[in-house]
C-alpha positions, 0 to 999 in steps of 0.5 A, a space after each residue: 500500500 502506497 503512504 495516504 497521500 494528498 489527492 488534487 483531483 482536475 476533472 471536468 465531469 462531475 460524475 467521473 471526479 466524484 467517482 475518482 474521489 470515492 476510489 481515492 478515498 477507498 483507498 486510504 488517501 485524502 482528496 483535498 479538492 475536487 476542480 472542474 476548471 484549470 483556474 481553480 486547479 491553480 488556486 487549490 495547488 497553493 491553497 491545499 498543497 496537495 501531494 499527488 493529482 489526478 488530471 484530465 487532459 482535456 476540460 470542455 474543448 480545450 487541452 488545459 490539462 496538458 498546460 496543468 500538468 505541466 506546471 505540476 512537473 516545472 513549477 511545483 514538482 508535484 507527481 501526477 497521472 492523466 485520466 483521459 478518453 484519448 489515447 492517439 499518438 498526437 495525444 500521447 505525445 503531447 502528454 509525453 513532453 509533460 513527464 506523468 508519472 502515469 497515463 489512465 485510459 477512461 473508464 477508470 476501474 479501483 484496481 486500475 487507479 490503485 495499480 497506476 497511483 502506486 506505480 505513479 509514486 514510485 516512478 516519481 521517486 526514482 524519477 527525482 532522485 536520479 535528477 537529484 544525484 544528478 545535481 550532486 555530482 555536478 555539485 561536487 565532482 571536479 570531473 565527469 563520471 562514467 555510466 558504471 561509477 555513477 551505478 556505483 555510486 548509487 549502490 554505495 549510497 544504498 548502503 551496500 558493501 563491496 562484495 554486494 556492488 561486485 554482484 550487482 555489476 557482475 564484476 570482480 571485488 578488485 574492480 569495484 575497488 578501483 572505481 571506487 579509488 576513481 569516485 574518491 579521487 574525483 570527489 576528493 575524498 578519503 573513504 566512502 565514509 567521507 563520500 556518503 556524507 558529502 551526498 547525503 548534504 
């Protein structure tokens, strides 16, 4: 079970959100508002600081979910899944550019909710950690780090120990301590003691 989260719901139709909102409920988290347009969509982002939303691309004739779900992802940093009837590729390609964390095709079952907003969340998170780390090595690297020390790097910060990055990469002990001796030269630490909690800041 994914922890209760703070639900924005951004649907249209009266019925469908109402719908949304019970299934949302059901499962455990908190609808904070219910929006039919995208200016109170807006309003509600600031006035109930919600954790999760659940957005139709598409209010009456117009495509504002697209533009809400993009200050989601740009602005607020706030995870969020369409619900839609339209699954074209002119469609899916505009949603794409909008980085969801999940795509739900009306009608809407529980099940169907459940599975995506679990999976939405855990998307998200990997999604922001990665681009976190991301920013750290920027921050504290003296040089770039190639595909395998960055994986590293992320096993060290996982708590694992040597023997069981050498697993998870398929290599030998000795060469995960050359990486390692890299990563420590190009963060200028001593240990991986020192590099956690340079990391970790």
């Amino acid at each position: 079970m994914t922890d209760a989260l703070q639900i924005l719901i951004l649907e249209d139709e009266p019925i469908i959100a109402m719908d949304l909102k019970d299934y949302c409920e059901e499962l455990g988290h908190e609808v904070v508002a219910v929006c039919y347009d995208y200016p109170e969509a807006l309003h509600q982002i600031d006035l109930r600081q919600p954790t999760f939303a659940l957005v139709d691309i598409r209010l009456g004739d117009y495509e504002y979910g697209l533009r809400f779900g993009k200050k989601l992802n740009e602005e607020f940093g706030i995870p969020f899944i369409y619900i839609t009837s339209f699954f074209d590729d002119k469609t899916l390609q505009q949603a794409k550019a909008t980085y969801p964390s999940g795509y739900l095709v009306k009608p809407i079952t529980k099940g169907g909710l459940t599975a995506a907003i679990q999976i939405g969340v855990a998307n998200f998170k990997q999604w922001r950690n990665a681009h976190n780390l991301e920013d750290k090595i920027k921050k504290y690297s003296h040089s770039p780090l190639t595909n395998r020390e960055t994986e590293i790097l992320q096993h060290l910060l996982q708590g694992k120990t040597n023997h069981e990055i050498a697993e998870a990469q398929f290599v030998s002990i000795h060469t995960i301590k050359t990486h390692l001796k890299n990563l420590f030269l190009k963060f200028d630490v001593e240990n991986r003691g020192q590099l956690i909690v340079m990391m970790n800041k």
